[in-house]
C-alpha positions as CSV (number, residue, x, y, z in Angstrom):
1,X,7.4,18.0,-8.9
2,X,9.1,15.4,-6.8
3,X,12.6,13.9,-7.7
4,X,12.0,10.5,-9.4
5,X,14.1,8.5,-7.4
6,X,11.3,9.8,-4.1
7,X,8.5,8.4,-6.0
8,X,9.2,4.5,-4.5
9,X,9.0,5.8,-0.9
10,X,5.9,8.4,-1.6
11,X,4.2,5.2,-3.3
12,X,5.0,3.1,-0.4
13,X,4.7,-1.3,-0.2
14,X,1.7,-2.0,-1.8
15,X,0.6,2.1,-2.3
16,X,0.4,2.1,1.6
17,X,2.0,5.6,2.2
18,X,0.3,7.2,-0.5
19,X,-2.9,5.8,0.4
20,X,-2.3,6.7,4.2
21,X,-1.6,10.2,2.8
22,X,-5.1,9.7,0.6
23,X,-7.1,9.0,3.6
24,X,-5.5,11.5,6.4
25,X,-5.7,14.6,4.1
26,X,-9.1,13.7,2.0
27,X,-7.3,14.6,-1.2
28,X,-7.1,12.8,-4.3
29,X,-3.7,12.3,-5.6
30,X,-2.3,11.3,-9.0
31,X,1.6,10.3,-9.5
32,X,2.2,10.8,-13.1
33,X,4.9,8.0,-14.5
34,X,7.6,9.4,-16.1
35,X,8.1,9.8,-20.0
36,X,11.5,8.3,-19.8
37,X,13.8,6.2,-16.8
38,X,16.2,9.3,-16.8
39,X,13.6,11.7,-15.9
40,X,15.2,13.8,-12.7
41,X,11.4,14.8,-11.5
42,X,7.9,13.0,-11.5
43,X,4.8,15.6,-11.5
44,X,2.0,14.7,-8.6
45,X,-0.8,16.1,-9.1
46,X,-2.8,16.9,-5.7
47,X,-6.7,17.8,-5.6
48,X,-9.0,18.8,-3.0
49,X,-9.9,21.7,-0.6
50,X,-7.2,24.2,0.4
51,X,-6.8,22.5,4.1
52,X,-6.2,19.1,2.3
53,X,-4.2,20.1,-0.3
54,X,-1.8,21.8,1.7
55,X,-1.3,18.7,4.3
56,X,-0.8,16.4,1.5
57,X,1.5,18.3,0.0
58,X,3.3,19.0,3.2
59,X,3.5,14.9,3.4
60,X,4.7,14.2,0.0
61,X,7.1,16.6,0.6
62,X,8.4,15.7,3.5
63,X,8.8,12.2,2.1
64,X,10.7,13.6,-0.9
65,X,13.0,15.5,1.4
66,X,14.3,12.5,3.5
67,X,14.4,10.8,0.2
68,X,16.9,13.3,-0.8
69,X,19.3,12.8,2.3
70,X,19.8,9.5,1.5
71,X,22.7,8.0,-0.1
72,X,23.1,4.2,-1.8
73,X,25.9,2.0,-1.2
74,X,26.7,-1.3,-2.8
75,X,28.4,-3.9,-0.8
76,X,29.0,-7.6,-2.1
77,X,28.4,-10.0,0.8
78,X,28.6,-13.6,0.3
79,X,25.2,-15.6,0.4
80,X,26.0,-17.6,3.7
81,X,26.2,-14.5,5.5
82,X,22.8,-13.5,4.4
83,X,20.6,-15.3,7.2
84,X,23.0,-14.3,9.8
85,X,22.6,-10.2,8.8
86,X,19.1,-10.7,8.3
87,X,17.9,-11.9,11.4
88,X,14.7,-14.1,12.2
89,X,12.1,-12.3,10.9
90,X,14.4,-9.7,9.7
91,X,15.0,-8.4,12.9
92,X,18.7,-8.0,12.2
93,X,18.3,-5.4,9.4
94,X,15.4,-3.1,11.3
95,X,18.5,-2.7,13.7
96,X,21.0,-2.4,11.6
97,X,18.9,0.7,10.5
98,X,18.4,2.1,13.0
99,X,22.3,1.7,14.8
100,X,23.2,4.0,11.6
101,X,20.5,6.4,11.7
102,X,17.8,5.4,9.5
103,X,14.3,5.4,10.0
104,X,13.0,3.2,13.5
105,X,9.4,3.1,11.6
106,X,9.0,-0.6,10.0
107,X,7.1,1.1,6.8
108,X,10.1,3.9,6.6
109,X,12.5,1.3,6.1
110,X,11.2,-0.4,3.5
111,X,13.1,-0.6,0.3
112,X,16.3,0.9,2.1
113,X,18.0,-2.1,1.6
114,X,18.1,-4.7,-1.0
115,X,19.8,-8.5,-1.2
């Protein structure tokens, strides 16, 4: 069990981290969708030998965890600030992230902020 709002970031852009996990560990891996939005937890369901089971579940996990440290704040900012916080090629945001902390990774960061 995984909290719900952790599922996103295990899934990854396009399935990428949960496939990265797929093909590092050799396990198969199912994400079950919730019965309802307001479900707290989402069951993953992890298959394979021992070895692989164990490592994926140690990198679901430790997806979930940083999930968990994360807070969300809403800020209004006009629109004709947008390209300037941005940044060509959004350059401005991966450093924004990172001057507060977050994640230097390009595939950690996304979905951490939305315009």
């Amino acid at each position: 069990m995984v909290p719900t709002r952790a599922v996103a970031r295990i899934l990854g852009k396009g399935g990428a981290s949960i496939n990265e996990i797929k093909n590092t560990t050799d396990a198969q891996i199912d994400v079950d969708r919730p019965s309802d939005d307001s479900a707290a937890t989402t069951h993953v369901s992890v298959r394979g030998t021992k070895e692989a089971i164990v490592a994926a579940k140690a990198a679901i996990m430790a997806i979930a965890d940083s999930v968990g440290e994360e807070i969300t704040v809403s800020m209004n900012i006009e629109s004709r600030f947008h390209r300037s916080l941005i940044g060509a090629g959004g350059q401005g945001l991966r450093d924004l992230v990172a001057k507060c902390g977050g994640p230097a990774d390009t595939k950690l960061q996304a979905g951490l902020i939305h315009l």
